[in-house]
Structures are given as C-alpha cells and as structure tokens.
N, C-alpha and C positions, 0 to 999 in steps of 0.2 A: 228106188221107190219106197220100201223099208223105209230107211231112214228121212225121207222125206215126210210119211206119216207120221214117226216119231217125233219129230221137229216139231209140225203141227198140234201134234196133242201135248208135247213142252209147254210150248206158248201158248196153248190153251187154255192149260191151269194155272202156268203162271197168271194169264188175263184175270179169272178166274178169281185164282187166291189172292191176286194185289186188290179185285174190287170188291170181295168179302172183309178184309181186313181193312181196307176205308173206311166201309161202314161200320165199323164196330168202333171208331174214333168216336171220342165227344167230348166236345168244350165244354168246360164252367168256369164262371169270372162268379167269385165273390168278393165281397168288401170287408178286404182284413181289419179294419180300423172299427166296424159292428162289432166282427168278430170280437176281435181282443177285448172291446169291450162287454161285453158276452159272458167271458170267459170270469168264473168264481174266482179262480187263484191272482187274477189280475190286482186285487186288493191289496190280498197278503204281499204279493210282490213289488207294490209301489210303496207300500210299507215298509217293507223292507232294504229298496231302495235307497227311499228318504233318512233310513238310520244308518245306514253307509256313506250317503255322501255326508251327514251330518258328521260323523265321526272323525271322516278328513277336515273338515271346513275344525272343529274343534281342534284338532292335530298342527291346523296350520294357523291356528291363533294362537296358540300359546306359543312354536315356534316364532312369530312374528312380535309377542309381546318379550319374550325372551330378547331376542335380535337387537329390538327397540332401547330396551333396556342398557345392555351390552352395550350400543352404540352409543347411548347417553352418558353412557362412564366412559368409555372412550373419548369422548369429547371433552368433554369436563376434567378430566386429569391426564390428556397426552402430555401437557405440558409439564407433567411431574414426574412422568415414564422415561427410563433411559430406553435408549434404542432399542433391546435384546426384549424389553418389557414392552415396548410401542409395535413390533414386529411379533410378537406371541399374539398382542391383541386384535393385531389386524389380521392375524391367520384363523386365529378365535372366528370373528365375524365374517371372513372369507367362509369358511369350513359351515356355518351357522345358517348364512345365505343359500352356500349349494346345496344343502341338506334339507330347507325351506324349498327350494328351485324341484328337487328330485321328490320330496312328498308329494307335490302340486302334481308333476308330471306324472306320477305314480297314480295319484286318487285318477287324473284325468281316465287313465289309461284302462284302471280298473271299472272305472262308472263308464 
C-alpha cells in the first residue's frame, strides 16, 4: 500500500514537472537574410571579402599570363630544343599548370 502511494505521487510530479516544463518552450522563426542585412559589420566584411577574392583572381592572372607566355616559347623554339631541353620545358609548364590548378583550388576553398 506504501509503495503504491509512492508510485502515485512519482507520476504525479513527473505529470506535473513534464507539463510545466512544456510551457516554458517557445518558438521564434526570424529572417536571417534582414538580419544579416541589419548587421553594421556586414559592410566591412563584404569589403573585405571582395579584397580577398581579388587578390586570388590577381594571383591567378599573372600565373596564367606567365603559363601563356612559357607555352608560346615552347611552341615557337621546340623545334631548336634537344630532348633533355624539350623535356625541362614540358615539366616547366606541367609544374606551372599544377600550381595554377592548386591556387584556384586553394582561393576556392578559402572564399
């Protein structure tokens, strides 16, 4: 009998404490995209953004006029290159391309 009292008054306050603690839940839904816009430092930070991914996009142009270049002499005097000198310059531009491949990848990863 004890113990069936005890029982009772258990799951009484659990009843209890599970429906006081419902009530103290509460939703809210805002709209991050106000927010953000909202937000002071959003400026500074698109600013600063934009001089980061600039910096790569400039990285990867002169990489690319470098390349260009490179490959235009290769063209132009393979036919005067012995092998050992046609094989330097194709690892040249191999090694020039990957390193062009890996900044890309790099800026991607960091923006």
């Amino acid at each position: 009998m004890k113990n069936a009292i005890k029982l009772v008054l258990v799951a009484l306050l659990a009843l209890v404490g599970g429906t006081a603690m419902a009530q103290q839940v509460k939703l809210a839904y805002i709209n991050s995209s106000e927010l953000f816009e909202a937000m002071p430092e959003r400026e500074a930070a698109f600013t600063g953004l934009q001089a980061f991914v600039k910096d790569f996009e400039d990285q990867l142009e002169l990489i690319q006029v470098e390349l260009n270049t490179k490959f235009q002499d290769y063209q132009k005097n393979s036919s005067t290159f012995t092998e050992a000198q046609r094989t330097l310059k194709e690892k040249e531009l191999q090694d020039l391309s990957s390193r062009m491949q890996e900044t890309q990848q790099f800026a991607e990863q960091e923006v």
